[in-house]
C-alpha positions as CSV (number, residue, x, y, z in Angstrom):
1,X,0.0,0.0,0.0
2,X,1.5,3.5,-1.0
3,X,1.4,6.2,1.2
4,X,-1.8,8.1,-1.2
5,X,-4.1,4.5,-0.9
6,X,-3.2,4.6,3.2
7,X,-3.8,8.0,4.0
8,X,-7.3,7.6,1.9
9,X,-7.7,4.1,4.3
10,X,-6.9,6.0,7.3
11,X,-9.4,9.1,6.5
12,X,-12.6,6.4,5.6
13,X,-11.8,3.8,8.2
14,X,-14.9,3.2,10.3
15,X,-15.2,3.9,14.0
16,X,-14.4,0.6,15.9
17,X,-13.5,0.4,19.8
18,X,-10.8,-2.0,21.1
19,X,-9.9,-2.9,24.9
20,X,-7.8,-0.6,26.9
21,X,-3.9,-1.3,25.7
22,X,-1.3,-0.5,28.5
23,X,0.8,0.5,25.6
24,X,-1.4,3.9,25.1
25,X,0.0,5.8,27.4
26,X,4.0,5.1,26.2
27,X,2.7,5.6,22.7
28,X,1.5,9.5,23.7
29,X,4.9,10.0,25.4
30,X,6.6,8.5,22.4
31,X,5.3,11.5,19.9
32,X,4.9,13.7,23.1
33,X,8.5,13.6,22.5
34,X,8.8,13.5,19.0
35,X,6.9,17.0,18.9
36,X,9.2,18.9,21.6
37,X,12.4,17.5,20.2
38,X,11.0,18.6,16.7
39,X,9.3,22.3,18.1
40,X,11.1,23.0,20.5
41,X,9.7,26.2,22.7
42,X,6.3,25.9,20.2
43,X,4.1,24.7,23.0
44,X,3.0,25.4,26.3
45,X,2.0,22.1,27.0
46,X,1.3,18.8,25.8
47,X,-1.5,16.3,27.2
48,X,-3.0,12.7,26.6
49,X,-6.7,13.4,26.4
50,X,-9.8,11.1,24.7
51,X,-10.4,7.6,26.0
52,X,-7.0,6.0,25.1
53,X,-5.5,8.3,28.1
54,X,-8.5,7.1,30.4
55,X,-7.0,3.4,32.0
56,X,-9.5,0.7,31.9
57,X,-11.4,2.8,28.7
58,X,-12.2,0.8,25.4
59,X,-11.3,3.3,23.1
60,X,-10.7,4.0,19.1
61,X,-7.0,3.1,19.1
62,X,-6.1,7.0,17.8
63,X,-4.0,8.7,20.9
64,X,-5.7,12.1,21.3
65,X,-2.7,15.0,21.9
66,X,-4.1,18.1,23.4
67,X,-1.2,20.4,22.1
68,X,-1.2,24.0,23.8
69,X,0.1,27.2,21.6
70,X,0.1,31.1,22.8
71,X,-2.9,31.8,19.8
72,X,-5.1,30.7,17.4
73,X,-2.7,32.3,14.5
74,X,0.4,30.6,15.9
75,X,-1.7,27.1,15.5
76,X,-2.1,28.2,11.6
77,X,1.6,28.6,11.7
78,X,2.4,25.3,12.6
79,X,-0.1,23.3,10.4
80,X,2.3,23.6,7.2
81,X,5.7,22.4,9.4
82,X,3.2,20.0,11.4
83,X,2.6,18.4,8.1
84,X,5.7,17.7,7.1
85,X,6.4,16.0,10.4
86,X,4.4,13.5,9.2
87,X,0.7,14.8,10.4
88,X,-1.9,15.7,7.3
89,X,-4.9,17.6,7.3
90,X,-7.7,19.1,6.1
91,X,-7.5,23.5,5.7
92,X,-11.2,22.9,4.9
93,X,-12.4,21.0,7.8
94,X,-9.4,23.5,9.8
95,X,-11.1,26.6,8.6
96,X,-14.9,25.5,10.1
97,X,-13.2,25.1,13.8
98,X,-13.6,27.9,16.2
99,X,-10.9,28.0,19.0
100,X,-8.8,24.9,17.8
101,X,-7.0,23.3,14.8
102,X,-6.8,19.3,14.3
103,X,-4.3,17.1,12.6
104,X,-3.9,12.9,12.1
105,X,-1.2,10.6,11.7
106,X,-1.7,7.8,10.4
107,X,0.0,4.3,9.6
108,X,-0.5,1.3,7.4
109,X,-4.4,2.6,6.2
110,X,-5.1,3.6,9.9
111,X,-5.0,6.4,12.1
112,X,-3.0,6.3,14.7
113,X,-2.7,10.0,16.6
114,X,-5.1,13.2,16.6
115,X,-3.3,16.5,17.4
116,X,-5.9,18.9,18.4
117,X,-3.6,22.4,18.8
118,X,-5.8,24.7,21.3
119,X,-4.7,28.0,22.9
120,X,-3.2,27.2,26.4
121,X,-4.9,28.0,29.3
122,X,-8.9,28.5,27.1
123,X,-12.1,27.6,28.2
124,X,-12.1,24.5,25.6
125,X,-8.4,23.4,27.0
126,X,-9.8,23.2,30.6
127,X,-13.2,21.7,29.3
128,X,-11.2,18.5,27.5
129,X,-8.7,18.0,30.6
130,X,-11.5,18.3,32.8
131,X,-13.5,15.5,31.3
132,X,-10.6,13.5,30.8
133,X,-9.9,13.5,35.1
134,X,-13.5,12.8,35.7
135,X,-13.6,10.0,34.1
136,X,-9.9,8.7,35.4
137,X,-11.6,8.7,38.8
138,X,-15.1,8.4,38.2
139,X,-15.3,4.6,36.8
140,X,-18.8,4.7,36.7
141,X,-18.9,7.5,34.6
142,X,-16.1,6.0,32.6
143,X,-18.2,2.8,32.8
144,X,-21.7,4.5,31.4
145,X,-19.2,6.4,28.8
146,X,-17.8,3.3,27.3
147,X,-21.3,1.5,27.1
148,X,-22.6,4.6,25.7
149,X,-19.5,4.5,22.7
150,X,-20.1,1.0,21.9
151,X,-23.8,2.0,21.2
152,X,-23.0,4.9,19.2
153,X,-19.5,3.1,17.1
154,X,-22.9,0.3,16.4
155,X,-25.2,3.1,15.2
156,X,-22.8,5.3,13.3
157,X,-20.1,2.8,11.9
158,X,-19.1,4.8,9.4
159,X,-19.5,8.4,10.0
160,X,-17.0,10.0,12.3
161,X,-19.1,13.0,12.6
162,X,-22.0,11.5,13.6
163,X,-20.1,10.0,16.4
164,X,-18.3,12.8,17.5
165,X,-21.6,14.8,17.7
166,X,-22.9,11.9,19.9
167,X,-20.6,12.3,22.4
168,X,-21.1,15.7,22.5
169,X,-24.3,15.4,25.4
170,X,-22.7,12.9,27.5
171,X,-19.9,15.3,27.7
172,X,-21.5,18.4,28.6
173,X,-24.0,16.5,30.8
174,X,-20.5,14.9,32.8
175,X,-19.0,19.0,32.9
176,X,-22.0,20.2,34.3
177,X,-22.6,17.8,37.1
């Protein structure tokens, strides 16, 4: 498979959930790494967010980076060098975000990382590290997340979207609470 046919794998590949892997957590500080030694002094600070850095969590086997930069426009910046460090993305998709820009790596027709870069310190960078601690030591909150996930990777196999937008009530229900 050529790098074109894997990238277009990786960008259609359905939403499927696998047991937590112990391994998650080493693979964030792997390219944790790999983006300091690479942008050195770019970020503010760089998290393990999403499911895979939730222990015990079933999860879409993508590690989710929360990736924190002084603006919005210094985000832009980086999507072009970001790119050629091996992430792609999507200026259209980019340009419909408010408050936060989103890249993927990706590996043998699947994805393996999101990089979601998000002004450090924002309302929408508390909001994703706040869900992400409720549910490290709220298992049954974690528990009624991951039932809820398998229910919705059943529903919407193949839309990403549709998925995402799912979670979307179970996570501001969990914030407010």
């Amino acid at each position: 498979m050529d790098e074109t046919e894997s990238l277009s794998r990786a960008i259609h590949e359905e939403v499927a959930l696998f047991p937590y892997d112990p391994a998650w957590p080493m693979l964030f500080e792997q390219e944790r790494g790999r983006l300091l030694d690479l942008f050195p002094g770019e970020f503010l600070a760089i998290e393990h967010i999403g499911s895979t850095a939730v222990p015990g969590l079933s999860a879409k086997p993508i590690i989710d980076i929360l990736a924190g930069v002084d603006s919005i426009s210094r985000a832009d910046e980086l999507l072009e060098p970001l790119c050629r460090a091996k992430y792609a993305t999507s200026m259209e998709y980019n340009a419909s975000l408010v408050g936060r820009r989103w890249l993927m790596r990706w590996a043998e027709g699947r994805r393996t990382h999101h990089l979601h870069l998000m002004v450090y310190g924002s309302e929408e960078w508390h909001r994703r590290l706040t869900f992400r601690n409720k549910l490290r030591v709220d298992t049954k909150l974690a528990q009624r997340y991951e039932r809820k996930k398998h229910l919705w990777a059943k529903e919407f196999p193949s839309d990403r979207e549709a998925y995402t937008a799912a979670k979307g009530d179970f996570i501001n229900e969990a914030l407010s609470n």
